[in-house]
Each structure stands twice: as structure tokens, then as C-alpha cells.
C-alpha positions as CSV (number, residue, x, y, z in Angstrom):
1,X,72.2,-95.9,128.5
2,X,71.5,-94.6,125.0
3,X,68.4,-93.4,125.3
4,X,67.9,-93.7,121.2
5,X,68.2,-96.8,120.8
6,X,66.1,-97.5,124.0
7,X,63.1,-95.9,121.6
8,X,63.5,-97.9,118.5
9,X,64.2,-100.7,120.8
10,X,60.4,-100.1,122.5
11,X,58.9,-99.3,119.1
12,X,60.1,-102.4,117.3
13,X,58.5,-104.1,120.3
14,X,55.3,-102.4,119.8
15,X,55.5,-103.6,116.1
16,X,55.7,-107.1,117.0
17,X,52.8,-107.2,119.0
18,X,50.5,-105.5,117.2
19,X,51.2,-107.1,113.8
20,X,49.6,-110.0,114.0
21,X,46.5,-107.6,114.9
22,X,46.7,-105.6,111.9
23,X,43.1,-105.7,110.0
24,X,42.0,-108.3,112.7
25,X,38.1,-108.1,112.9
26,X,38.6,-108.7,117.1
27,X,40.9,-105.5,117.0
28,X,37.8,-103.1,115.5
29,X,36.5,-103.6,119.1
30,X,35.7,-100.7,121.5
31,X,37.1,-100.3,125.0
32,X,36.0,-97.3,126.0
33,X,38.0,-94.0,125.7
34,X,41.3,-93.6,125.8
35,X,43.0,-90.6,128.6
36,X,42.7,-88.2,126.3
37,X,38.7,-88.6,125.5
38,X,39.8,-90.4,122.3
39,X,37.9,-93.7,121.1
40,X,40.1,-96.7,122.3
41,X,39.5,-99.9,120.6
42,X,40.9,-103.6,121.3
43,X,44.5,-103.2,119.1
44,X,45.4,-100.0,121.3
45,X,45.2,-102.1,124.1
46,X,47.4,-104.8,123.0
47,X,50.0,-101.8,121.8
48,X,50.2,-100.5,125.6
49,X,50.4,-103.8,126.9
50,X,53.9,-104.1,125.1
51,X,54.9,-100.8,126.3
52,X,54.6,-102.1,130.4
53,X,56.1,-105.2,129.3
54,X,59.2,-103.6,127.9
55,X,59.8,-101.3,130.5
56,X,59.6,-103.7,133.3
57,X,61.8,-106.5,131.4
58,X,64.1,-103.6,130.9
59,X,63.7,-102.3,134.0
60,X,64.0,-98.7,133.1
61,X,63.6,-95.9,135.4
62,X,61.8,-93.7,133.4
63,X,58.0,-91.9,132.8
64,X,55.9,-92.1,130.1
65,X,53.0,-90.8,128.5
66,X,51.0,-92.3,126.2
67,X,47.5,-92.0,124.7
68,X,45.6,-94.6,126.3
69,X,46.7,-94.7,129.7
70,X,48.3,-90.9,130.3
71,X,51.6,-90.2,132.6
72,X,53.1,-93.6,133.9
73,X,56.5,-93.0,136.0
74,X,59.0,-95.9,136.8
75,X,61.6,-95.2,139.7
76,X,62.9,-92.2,139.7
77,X,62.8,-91.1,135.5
78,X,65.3,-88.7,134.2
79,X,63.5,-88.9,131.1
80,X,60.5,-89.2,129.5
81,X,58.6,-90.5,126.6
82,X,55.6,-89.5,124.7
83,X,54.6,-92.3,123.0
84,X,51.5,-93.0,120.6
85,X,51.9,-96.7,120.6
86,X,49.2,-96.6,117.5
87,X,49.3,-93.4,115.7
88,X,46.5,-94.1,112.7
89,X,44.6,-96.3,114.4
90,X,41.4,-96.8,112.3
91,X,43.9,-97.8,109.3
92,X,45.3,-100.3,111.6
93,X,42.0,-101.9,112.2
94,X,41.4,-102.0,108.2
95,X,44.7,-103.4,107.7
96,X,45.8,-100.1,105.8
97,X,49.7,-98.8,105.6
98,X,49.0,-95.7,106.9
99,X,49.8,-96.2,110.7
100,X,52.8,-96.0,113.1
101,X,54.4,-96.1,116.0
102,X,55.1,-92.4,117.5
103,X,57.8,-92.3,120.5
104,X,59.5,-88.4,121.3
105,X,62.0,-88.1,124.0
106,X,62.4,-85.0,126.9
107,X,64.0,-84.6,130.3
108,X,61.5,-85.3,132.0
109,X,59.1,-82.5,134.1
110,X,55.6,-82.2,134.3
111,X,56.3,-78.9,132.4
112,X,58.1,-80.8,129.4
113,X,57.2,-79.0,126.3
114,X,57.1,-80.1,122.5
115,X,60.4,-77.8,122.2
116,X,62.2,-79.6,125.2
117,X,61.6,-83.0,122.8
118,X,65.3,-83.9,122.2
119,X,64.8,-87.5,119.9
120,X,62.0,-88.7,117.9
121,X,61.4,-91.8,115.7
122,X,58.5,-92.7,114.1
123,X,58.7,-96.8,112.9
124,X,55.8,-97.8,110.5
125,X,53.5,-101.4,111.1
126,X,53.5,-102.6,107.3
127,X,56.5,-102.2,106.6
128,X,59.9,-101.8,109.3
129,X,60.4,-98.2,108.0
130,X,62.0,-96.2,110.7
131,X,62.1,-92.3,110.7
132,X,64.4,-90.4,113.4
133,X,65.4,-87.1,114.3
134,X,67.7,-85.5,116.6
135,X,67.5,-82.1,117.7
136,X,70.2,-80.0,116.0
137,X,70.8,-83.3,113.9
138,X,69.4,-84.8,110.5
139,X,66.6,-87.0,109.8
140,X,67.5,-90.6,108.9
141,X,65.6,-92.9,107.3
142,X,66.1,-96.6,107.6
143,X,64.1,-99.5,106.1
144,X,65.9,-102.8,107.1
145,X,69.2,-102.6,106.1
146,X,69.3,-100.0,103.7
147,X,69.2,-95.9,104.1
148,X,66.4,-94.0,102.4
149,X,67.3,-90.3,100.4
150,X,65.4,-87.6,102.7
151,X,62.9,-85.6,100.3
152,X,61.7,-82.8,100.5
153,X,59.5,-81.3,97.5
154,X,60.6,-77.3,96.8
155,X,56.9,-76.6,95.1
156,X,55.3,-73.9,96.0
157,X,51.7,-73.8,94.2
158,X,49.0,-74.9,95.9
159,X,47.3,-76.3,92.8
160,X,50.3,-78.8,92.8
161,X,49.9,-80.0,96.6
162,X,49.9,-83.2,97.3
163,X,48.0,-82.9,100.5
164,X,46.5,-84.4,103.8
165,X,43.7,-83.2,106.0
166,X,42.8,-84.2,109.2
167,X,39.2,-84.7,109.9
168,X,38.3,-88.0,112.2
169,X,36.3,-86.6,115.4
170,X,35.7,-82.8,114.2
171,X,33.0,-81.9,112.3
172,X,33.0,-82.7,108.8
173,X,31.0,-79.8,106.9
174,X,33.0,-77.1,109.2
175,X,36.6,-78.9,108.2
176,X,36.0,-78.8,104.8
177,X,34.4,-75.0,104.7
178,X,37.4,-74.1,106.3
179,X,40.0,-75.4,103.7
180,X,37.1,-75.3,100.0
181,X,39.2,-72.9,98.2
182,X,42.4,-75.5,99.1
183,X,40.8,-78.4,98.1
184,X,39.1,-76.8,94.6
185,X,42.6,-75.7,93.6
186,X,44.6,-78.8,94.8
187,X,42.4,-81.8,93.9
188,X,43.1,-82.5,90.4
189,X,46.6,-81.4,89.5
190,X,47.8,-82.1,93.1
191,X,45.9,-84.6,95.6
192,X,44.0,-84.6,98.8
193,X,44.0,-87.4,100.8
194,X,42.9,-88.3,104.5
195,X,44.9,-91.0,105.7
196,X,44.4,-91.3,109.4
197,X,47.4,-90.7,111.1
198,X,49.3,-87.1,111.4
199,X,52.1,-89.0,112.1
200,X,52.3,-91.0,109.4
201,X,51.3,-87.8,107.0
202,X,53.6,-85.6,108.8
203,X,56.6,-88.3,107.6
204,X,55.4,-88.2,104.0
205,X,56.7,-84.5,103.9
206,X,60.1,-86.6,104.3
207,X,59.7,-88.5,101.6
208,X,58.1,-86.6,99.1
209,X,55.6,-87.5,98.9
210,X,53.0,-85.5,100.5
211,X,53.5,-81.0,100.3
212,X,51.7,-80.6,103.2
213,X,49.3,-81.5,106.3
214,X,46.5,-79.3,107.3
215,X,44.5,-80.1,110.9
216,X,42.4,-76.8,111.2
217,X,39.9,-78.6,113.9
218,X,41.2,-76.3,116.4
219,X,41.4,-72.8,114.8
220,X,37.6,-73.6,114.3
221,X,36.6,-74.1,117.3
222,X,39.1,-71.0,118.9
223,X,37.4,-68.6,115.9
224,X,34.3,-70.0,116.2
225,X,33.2,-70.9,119.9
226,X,29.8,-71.3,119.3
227,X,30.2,-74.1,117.4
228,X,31.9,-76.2,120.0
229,X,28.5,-78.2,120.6
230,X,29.2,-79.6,117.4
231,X,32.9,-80.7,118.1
232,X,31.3,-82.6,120.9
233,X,28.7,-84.3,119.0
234,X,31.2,-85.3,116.3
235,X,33.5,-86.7,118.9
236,X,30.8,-88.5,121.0
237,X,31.1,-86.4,123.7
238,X,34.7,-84.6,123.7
239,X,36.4,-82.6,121.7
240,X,38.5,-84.6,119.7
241,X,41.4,-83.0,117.9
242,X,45.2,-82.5,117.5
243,X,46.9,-84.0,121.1
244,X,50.4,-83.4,122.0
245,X,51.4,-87.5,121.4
246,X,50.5,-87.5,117.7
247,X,53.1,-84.9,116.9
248,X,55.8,-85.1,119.5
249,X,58.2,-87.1,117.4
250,X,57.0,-86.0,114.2
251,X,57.1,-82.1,114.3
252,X,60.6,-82.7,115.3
253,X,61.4,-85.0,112.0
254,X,59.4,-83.0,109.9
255,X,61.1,-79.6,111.2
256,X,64.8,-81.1,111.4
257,X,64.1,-81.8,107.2
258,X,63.5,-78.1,106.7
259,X,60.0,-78.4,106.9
260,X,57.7,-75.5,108.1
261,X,55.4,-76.3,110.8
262,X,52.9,-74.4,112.8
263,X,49.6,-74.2,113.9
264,X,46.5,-73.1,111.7
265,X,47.2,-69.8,113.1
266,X,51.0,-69.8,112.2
267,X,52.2,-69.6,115.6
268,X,54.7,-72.4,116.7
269,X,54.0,-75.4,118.4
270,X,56.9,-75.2,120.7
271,X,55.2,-74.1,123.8
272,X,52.9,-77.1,123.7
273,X,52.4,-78.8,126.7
274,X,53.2,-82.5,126.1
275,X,51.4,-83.8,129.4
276,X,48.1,-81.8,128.7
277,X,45.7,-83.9,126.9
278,X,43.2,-81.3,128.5
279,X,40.8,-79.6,125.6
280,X,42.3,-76.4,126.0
281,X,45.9,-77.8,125.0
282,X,44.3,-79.1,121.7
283,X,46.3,-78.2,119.1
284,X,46.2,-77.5,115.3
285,X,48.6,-77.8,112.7
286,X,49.4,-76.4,109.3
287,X,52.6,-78.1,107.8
288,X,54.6,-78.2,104.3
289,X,57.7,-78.7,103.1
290,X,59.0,-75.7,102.1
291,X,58.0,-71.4,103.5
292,X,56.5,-70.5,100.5
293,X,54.0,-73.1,100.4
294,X,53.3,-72.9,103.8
295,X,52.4,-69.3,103.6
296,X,50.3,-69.5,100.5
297,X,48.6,-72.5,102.1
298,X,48.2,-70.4,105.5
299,X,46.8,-67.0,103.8
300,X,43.9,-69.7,101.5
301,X,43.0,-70.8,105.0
302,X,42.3,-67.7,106.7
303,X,40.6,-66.3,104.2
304,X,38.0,-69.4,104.5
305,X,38.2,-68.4,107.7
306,X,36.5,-65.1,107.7
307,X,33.2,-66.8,105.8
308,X,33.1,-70.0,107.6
309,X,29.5,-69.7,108.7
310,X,26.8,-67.9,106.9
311,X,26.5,-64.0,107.7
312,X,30.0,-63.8,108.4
């Protein structure tokens, strides 16, 4: 069994069902929250329906986890998947480009860890634009028929980034403290731009066209504890950042490219548990396309850091 093409297989299925859903008023509604504390709305629902459905036509003997619905095992699984059957999706719901489906392959164990991820593809809704990695591989990228050139930008200044930040669910006057002095330099002669989706942003380091993605929602909260009420607040009763399903695949495809990835504290994310959706396992993320970006970009942040609230 190739467990590869078993992935695009499943996320070509999740594309078909949720397509007709994209920017569909009935999909904006809310079902509650999703395993991880998330918001879950109507079009995440009919996402992890075709999940169940393609593993029991298939008849796979395999676990996986995904955001809505957490670990799910079939038979006796020597793998598993971490799947985000809708990364990006408030974009979805407007009917924006900027979502995908996220699916990242391990042996499975309940200890798996985002280093043990061994596959990853990442297959986007608007258009049938598949990214995949394999570990100790390359990065292809496929749209239909044809193969895409893999691009990854070489600049180094910060007042050239092209950049994403991640802010939905963390509070928005900490988030953007924390990163001023990024977004003063970058915002004219580079961009800033919140799309949604880390997923999605994470493969735009792929192509190009984005020099980096920033999610420092968790180095706040670890340097700042105190402010934690307002993490809960912002995300309506949890604390709502980075979980280990929105950058399974895509830390693998964005590091196989050359690509440096870490937290916001520059440690790697290889230890992360990929079961955990717990709030201490809430991760952060600073990544860019090149070292020397990524360390100018990493230095800026933590020197935001030290005056992030008034007094410091």
C-alpha cells in the first residue's frame, strides 16, 4: 500500500466535498468547538465527514487525528495521519483562495512527534494545487498536469519581506506589539498580510511568494503569563493558538525547500507532540526562506519582546 498516494487520494476527497461549500452562507454556521477548543463551524463538519467515508470505503487500517474530532484508530493502524481537513477555515467560508487541505504522515504511537512525520502534502480548495514532501526527499509541486518550479526567495532584509502573521484567536494589540518594529520596516517596500491559514502561508515560502510567517501567540503568552486572561477572552474561552495539525505537513514542505523553521523562540519544532492539542503543547512559529532572514527576523522580535507591556 503506498501510503502517498493514500494521502492525496483522501485529500482530493476532502476537496470534492467541500467545494461546493466554499463561500456558502449555510457553511459560516457554528457547531460548537472543535477537539482542540477551536471554533468549529458547518463546512468543517462536512470536511470530516469525507475523511470517515474514505477510510471506511477504503477500508484502511489506520489512525488519525484531525482537528475536529481528535485521535480516531481503524483496526490495528501502522500509521497515522494528522490531518487538518480545512486549514484556513474562515477564508473558506468567505470563499477566499487562501485555504487547504493539511494531511502529514508517521508510524503511528501515541508519542508520534512532528520529527517522526515522514510525508506531507498540502492540496489547495480553489485551485487543485498539490504540495508534497518527503523526508530526506524534495518538494514537488503539482497543479493538474503540469509541475511547478520550487521558489525560494534568497532576500535577506526585513524591509523587503513579504510577510504573514498569524493573529485569529490571540489577542490583537499584544500580537502586533510584539512584532511593531517588523511591520514598520516591512509594510511598504515588502508586505504584510494575514491570510488565515499557516498552512497555506507556510507553502507560499515555496513559491515565492511570501519571505516569511510569523505566529508569536505563544512566546507571549510563555513570556508574559499574566496576560493569559486575555488569550482566553480573545479565544472565547481557550487559548487558541498554533496546534500541531496546522503544521504537520507543512513544516516538513517548507523545511525539505531549505527553509528555516522554528518557534518564536528559535528552538525547533521537532519535539512537538502531534497528538497534544492540550494548551501547553501550543506552539509558535517563526519561519523564512532563507537563515539570514530568519535571524534578522528572530533578533526584531525579541527585542519587541523585552517592552511588550508598559514598565517593562
Amino acid at each position: 500500500m503506498n501510503m502517498a498516494n493514500i494521502l492525496i487520494e483522501l485529500a482530493h476527497a476532502i476537496r470534492r466535498a467541500v467545494l461546493p461549500h466554499l463561500g456558502s452562507p449555510a457553511a459560516r454556521r457554528s457547531t460548537g468547538k472543535a477537539h482542540s477548543g477551536d471554533e468549529a463551524f458547518a463546512i468543517d463538519e462536512v470536511a470530516e465527514t469525507a475523511i470517515l467515508e474514505f477510510i471506511e470505503h477504503r477500508r484502511l487500517s489506520i489512525a488519525y487525528h484531525s482537528e475536529d474530532r481528535g485521535l480516531v484508530e481503524f483496526g490495528r493502524p501502522e500509521h497515522l495521519l494528522i490531518i487538518d481537513p480545512i486549514d484556513g477555515t474562515r477564508p473558506a467560508i468567505a470563499g477566499f483562495e487562501d485555504c487547504v487541505v493539511s494531511i502529514a504522515l508517521a508510524p503511528y504511537s501515541k508519542d508520534a512527534s512532528l520529527s517522526d512525520v515522514t510525508f506531507g502534502c498540502i492540496l489547495e480548495f480553489k485551485t487543485d494545487r498539490l504540495y508534497t514532501a518527503s523526508k530526506g526527499g524534495s518538494v514537488r509541486i503539482r497543479e493538474g498536469k503540469r509541475e511547478l518550479p520550487v521558489t525560494v526567495s534568497t532576500n535577506a532584509d526585513l524591509d523587503k519581506m513579504a510577510w504573514s502573521l498569524e493573529i485569529a484567536g490571540r489577542p490583537a494589540e499584544l500580537i502586533a506589539r510584539s512584532v511593531a518594529s517588523v511591520i514598520d520596516k516591512s509594510s511598504l517596500r515588502g508586505g504584510l498580510f494575514i491570510l488565515n491559514s499557516v498552512a497555506y502561508s507556510l507553502t507560499r515560502l515555496v513559491t515565492g511568494q511570501l519571505n516569511a510567517v510569523v505566529d508569536v501567540g505563544n512566546r507571549v503568552l510563555r513570556d508574559y503569563p499574566e496576560v493569559r486572561p486575555q488569550f482566553v477572552e480573545t479565544g472565547l474561552g481557550t487559548v487558541i493558538g498554533l496546534f500541531p495539525y496546522d503544521i504537520a505537513a507543512a513544516v516538513l514542505i517548507a523545511e525539505t525547500a531549505g527553509c528555516a523553521v522554528t518557534d518564536a523562540f528559535g528552538r525547533e519544532l521537532g519535539p512537538t507532540r502531534l497528538l497534544d492539542t492540550s494548551e501547553s503543547n501550543v506552539q509558535s512559529c517563526v519561519a523564512a526562506s532563507n537563515p539570514l532572514l530568519h535571524e534578522r527576523l528572530l533578533a526584531e522580535i525579541d527585542r519587541n519582546m523585552q517592552m511588550l507591556l508598559p514598565g517593562d
